[in-house]
C-alpha positions in Angstrom: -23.8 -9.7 4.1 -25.0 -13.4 5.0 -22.5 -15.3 2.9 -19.4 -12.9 3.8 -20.2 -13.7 7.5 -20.6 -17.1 7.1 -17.0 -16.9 5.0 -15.2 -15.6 7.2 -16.7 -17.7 10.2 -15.4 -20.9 8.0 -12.1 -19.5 6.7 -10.9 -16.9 8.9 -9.0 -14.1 7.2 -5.9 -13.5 7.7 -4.3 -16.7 9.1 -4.6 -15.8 12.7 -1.1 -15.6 14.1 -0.2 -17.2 17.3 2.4 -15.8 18.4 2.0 -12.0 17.7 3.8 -10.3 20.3 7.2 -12.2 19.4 6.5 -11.8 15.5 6.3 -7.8 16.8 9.3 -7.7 18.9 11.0 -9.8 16.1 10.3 -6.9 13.9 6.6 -7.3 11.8 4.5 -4.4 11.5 1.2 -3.8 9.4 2.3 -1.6 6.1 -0.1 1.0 7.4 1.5 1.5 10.7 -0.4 4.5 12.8 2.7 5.8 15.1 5.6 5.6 12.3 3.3 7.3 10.2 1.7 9.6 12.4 2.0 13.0 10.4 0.5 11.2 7.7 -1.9 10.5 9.0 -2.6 13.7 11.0 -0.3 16.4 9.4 -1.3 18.8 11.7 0.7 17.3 14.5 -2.7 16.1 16.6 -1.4 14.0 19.1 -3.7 11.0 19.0 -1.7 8.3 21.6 -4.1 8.2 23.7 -7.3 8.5 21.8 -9.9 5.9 20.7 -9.4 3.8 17.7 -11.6 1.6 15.7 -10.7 -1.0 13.8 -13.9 -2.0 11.3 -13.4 -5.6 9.8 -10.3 -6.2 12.1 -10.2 -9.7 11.2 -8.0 -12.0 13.3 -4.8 -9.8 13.6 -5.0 -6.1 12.9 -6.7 -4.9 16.0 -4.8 -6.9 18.0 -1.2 -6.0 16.7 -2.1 -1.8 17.7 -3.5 -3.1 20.9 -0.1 -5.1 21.4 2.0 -2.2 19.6 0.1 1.0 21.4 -0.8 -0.1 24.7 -1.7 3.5 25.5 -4.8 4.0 23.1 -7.9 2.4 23.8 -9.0 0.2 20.8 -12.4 -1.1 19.3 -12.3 -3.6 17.0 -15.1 -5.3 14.9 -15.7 -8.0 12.3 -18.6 -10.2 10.9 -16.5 -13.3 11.5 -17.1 -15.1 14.6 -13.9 -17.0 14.1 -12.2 -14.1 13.6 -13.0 -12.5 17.1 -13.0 -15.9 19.2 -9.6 -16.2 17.9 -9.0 -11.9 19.0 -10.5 -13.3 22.7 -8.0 -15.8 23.1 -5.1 -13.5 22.1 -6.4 -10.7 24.8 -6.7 -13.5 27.4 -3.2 -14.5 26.5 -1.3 -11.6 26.5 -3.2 -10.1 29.4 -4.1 -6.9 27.1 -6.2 -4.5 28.7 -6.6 -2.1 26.0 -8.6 -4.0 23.4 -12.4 -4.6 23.1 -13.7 -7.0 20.4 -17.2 -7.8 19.2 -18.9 -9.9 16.1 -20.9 -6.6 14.7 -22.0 -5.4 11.4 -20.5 -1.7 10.9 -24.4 -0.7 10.6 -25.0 -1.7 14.2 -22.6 0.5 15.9 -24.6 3.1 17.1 -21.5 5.3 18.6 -21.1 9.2 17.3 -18.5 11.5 17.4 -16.6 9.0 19.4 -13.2 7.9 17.1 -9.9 9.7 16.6 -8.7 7.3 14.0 -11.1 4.9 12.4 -8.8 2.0 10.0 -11.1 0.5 7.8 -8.2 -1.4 5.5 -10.2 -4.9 3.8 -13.5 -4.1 4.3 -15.2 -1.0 2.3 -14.9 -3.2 -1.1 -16.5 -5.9 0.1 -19.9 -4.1 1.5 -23.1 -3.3 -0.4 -22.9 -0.2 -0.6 -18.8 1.2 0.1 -19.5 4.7 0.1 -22.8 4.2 2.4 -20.7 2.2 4.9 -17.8 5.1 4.0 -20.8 7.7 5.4 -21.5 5.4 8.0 -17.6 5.1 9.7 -17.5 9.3 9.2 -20.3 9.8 11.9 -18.4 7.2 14.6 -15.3 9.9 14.0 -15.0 13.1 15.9 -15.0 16.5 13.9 -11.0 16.3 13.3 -11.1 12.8 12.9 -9.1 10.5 10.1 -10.2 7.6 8.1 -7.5 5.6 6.7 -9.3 3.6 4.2 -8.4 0.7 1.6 -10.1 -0.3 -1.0 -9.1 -3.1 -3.9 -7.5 -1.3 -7.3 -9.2 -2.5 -10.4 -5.5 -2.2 -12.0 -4.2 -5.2 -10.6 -7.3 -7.5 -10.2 -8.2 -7.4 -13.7 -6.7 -11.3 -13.9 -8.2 -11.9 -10.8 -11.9 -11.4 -11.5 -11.4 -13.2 -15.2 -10.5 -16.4 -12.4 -13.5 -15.6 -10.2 -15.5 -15.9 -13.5 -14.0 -18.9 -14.5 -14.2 -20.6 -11.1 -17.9 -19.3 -10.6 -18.6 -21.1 -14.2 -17.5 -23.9 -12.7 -19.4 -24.0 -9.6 -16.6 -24.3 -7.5 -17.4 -24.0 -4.0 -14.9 -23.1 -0.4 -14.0 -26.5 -0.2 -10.8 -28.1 0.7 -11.4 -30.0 -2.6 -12.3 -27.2 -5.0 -9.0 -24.7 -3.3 -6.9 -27.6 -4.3 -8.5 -27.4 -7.8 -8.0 -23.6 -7.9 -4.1 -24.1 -6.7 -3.8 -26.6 -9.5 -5.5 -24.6 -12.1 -3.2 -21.5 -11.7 -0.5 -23.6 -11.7 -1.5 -24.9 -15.3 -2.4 -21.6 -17.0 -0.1 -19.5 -19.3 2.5 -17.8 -17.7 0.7 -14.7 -20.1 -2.5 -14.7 -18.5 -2.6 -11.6 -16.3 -3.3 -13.1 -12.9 -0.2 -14.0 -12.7 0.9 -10.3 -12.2 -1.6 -10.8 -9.3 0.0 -13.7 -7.8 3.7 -12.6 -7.9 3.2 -9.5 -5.4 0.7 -10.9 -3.6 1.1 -12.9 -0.1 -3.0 -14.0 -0.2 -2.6 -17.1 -2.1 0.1 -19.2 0.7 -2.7 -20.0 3.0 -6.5 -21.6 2.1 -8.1 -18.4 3.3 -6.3 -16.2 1.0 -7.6 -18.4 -2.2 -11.0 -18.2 -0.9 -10.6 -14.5 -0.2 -9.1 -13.8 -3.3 -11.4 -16.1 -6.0 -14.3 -17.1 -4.6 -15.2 -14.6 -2.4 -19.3 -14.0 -2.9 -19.3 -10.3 -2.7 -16.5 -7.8 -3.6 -15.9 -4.6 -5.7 -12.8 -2.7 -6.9 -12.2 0.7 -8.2 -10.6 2.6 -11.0 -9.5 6.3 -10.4 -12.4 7.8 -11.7 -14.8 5.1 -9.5 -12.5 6.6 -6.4 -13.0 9.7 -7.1 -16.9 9.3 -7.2 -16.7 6.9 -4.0 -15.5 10.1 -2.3 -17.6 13.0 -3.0 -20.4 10.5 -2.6 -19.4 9.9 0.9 -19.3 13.5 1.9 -15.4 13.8 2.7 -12.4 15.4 1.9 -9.8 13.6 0.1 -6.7 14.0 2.6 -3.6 12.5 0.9 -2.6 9.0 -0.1 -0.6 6.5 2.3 2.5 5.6 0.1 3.1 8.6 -2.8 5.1 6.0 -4.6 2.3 4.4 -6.3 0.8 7.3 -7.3 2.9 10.4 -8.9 5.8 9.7 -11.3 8.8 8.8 -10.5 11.2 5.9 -10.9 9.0 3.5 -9.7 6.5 4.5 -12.6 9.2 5.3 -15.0 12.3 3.7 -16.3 15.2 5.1 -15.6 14.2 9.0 -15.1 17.5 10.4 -14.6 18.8 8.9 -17.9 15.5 9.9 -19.5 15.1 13.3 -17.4 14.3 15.1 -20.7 11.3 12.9 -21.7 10.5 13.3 -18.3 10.1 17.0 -18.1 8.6 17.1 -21.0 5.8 14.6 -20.0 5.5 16.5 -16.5 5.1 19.7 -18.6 2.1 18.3 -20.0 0.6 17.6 -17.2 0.7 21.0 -15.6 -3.4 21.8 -17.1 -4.6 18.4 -15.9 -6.7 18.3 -12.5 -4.9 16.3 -9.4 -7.7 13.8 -10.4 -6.9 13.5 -14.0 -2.7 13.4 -13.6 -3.3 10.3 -11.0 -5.9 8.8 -14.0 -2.4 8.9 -16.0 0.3 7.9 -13.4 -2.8 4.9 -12.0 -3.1 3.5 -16.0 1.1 3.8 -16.3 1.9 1.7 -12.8 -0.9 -0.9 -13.8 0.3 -3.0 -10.3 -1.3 -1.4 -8.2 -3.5 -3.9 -6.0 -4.8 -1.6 -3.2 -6.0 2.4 -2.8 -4.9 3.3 0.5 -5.9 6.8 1.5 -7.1 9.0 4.8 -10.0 11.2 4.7 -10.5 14.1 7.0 -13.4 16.3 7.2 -11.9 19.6 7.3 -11.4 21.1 3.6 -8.2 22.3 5.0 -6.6 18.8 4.1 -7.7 18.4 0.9 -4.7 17.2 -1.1 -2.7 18.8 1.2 1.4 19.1 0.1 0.2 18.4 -3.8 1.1 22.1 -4.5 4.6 22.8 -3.9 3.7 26.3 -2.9 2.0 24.8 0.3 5.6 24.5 1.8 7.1 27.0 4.2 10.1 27.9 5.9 8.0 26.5 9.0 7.3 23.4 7.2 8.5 20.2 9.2 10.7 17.7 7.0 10.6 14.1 7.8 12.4 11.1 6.1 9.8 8.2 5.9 10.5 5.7 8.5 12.4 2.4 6.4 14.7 4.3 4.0 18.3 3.1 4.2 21.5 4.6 3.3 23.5 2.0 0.8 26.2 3.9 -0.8 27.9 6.6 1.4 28.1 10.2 -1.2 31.8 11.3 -2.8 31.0 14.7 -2.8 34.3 15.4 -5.3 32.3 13.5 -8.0 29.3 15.0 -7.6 27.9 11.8 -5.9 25.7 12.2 -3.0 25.2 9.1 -2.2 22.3 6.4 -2.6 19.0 5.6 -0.5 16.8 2.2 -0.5 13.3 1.7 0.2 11.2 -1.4 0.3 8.2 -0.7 -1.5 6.3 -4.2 -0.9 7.4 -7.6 0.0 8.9 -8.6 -3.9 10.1 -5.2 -4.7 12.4 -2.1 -4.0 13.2 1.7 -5.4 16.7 2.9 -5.2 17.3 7.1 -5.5 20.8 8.4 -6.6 22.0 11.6 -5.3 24.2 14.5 -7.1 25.9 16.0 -4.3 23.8 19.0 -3.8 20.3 16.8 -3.4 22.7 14.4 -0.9 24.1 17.3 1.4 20.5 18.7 2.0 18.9 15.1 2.2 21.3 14.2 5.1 20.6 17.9 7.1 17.4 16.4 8.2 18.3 15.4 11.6 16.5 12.7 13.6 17.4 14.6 17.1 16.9 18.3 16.2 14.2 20.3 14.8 13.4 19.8 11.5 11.2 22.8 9.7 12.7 23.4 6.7 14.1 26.6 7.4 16.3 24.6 9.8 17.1 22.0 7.2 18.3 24.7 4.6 20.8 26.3 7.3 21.9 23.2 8.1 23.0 22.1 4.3 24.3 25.5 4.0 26.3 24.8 7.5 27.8 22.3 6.3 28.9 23.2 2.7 30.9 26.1 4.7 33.1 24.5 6.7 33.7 22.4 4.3 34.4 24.7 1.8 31.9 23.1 -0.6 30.4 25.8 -3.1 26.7 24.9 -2.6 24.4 28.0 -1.7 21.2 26.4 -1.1 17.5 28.9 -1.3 14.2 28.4 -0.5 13.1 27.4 -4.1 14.9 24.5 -5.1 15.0 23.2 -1.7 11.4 22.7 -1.6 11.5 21.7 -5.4 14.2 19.1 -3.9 11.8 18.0 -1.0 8.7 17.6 -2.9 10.3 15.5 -5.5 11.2 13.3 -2.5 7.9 13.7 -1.2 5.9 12.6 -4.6 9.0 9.6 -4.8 7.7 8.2 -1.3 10.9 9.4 0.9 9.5 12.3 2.4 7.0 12.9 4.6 5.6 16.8 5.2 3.9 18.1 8.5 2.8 21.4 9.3 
């Protein structure tokens, strides 16, 4: 781990951001955002706002946007880079934040157990020795209902990327000024066919020098297919909770082209899929959506979680129903055309889904309330609420109403709690 540390003491990673607090007020978050997403995190309900939280390979900005965002937890974060935390220091000092302890330590040295409610460990598993050792490793910090939220690089999308760090390693390039202007040059010059360049449209690494280095000539870093995921796993000991963002990894239209005009295919296709393991369908959905860049999953220890929602016939009337936090309303429905209406999501920074609504799926999409109680159960009497005094002619059950809601769920619009 020598040459990582002294990486990230020269280049520190992310570009450390000055003025954090008024980027936060101003509207940034961090994709994997541990209030909005709370029940994703811990479906269960656990409330965790003013637990202890470690951030492993915090880097210059993660640990201290949830200290800034959640000045009620009590956070821990750590990273090899010295830069990394003098910059984290100067923050604290700045902003007067009490809540937030930093320290230049190797994951290996932290001799804390059963201590963590949440452990985020978001850039660093992939680029360890040994991922699912250092995986082991953050479990023991955790107490016994404890969740890891854990990214690791996708093999999917990198596959231009390490045919670059090959190239650039032939070349004996070094992290220099000089050799990142070569690299900037060089990707400029290559064919617009090569696939790095699937890379470098979704990704936001390559605008600053640290992100090059990072991404090209980083000396020690490892990314996974489903099946290496899968293994990483069970060797770690853990249960495999759910995934952060569903969109990436069932089918739906972000996957698919246009799977209302197609719904036939589709049905078919899902049909087929119905004797395949939840391991070998995401083999399927991972090699269709081949730009994926990231895996980012929690792990629990209970079995309990394990895959939890994946079968429909985990939902109950006591079920909670929640939209995902981001999901706009752009067309308002015209429920005498059978037109419910149509949502927006921002999936990353270059891209965005769009769902279309018959009238049915839009009446029972909008009886989730933001102010009242949500189980389903309350959602169905709701819809069916509404469709009476307006004299619609909608009766809506149990079945397709969680048939409705897991399809949202698996799209990335839904999120389930118990």
């Amino acid at each position: 781990m020598k040459k990582v540390e002294s990486q990230y003491n020269h280049w520190p990673y992310p570009e450390p951001i000055l003025d954090l607090k008024d980027k936060i007020e101003e509207g940034f978050f961090y994709d994997l955002h541990l209030n909005i997403f709370e029940r994703i995190i811990f479906p269960e309900g656990k409330d965790y706002s003013s637990k202890n939280i470690l951030i492993a390979g915090c880097g210059t900005n993660q640990a201290l946007y949830y200290a800034l965002s959640y000045p009620e937890m009590d956070i821990y974060g750590i990273d090899l880079s010295e830069g990394s935390i003098s910059h984290n220091k100067d923050m604290i000092k700045k902003y007067g934040i009490k809540n937030l302890k930093v320290e230049q330590r190797d994951i290996f040295d932290i001799k804390d157990k059963d201590k963590y409610d949440v452990i985020v460990a978001t850039g660093v598993v992939h680029h360890t020795k040994d991922p699912s050792k250092t995986i082991i490793k953050l479990s023991e910090m955790g107490t016994n209902d404890c969740a890891l939220v854990i990214g690791v690089y996708s093999s999917y999308l990198r596959y231009g990327v390490y045919s670059m760090q090959k190239i650039f390693n032939l070349l004996n390039l070094k992290q220099s000024n000089e050799d990142i202007n070569f690299i900037k040059r060089f990707l400029n010059q290559i064919p617009s066919t090569h696939p790095v360049h699937r890379y470098i449209n979704v990704s936001d690494d390559l605008l600053t020098d640290a992100g090059v280095i990072d991404t090209f000539l980083h000396p020690q870093d490892i990314s996974f297919d489903t099946s290496d995921l899968k293994n990483l796993i069970n060797q770690s000991g853990l249960i495999f909770q759910s995934w952060f963002d569903n969109i990436f990894h069932y089918y739906n239209q972000y996957t698919f082209k246009d799977t209302v005009r197609n719904e036939d295919h589709y049905n078919k296709f899902n049909q087929k899929l119905e004797n395949l393991d939840y391991w070998e369908q995401l083999e399927i959905s991972h090699n269709i959506n081949f730009g994926l860049g990231m895996f980012n999953f929690i792990l629990r220890k209970e079995k309990s979680f394990e895959f939890i929602w994946h079968d429909i016939n985990s939902l109950k009337k006591e079920t909670n129903i929640i939209h995902r936090p981001g999901i706009n309303v752009i067309e308002k429905a015209k429920l005498l055309l059978d037109y419910g209406g149509k949502i927006e999501r921002q999936v990353s920074t270059s891209s965005k889904v769009k769902y279309n609504f018959n009238s049915k799926e839009g009446i029972l999409w909008s009886s989730v309330s933001d102010k009242e109680s949500n189980t389903l159960n309350d959602v169905i009497k709701r819809a069916n609420e509404f469709c009476l005094m307006n004299k619609v002619n909608i009766d809506y059950e149990l079945d397709y109403s969680k048939s409705f809601f897991h399809k949202m769920w698996k799209h990335g619009y839904i999120i389930f709690g118990l």
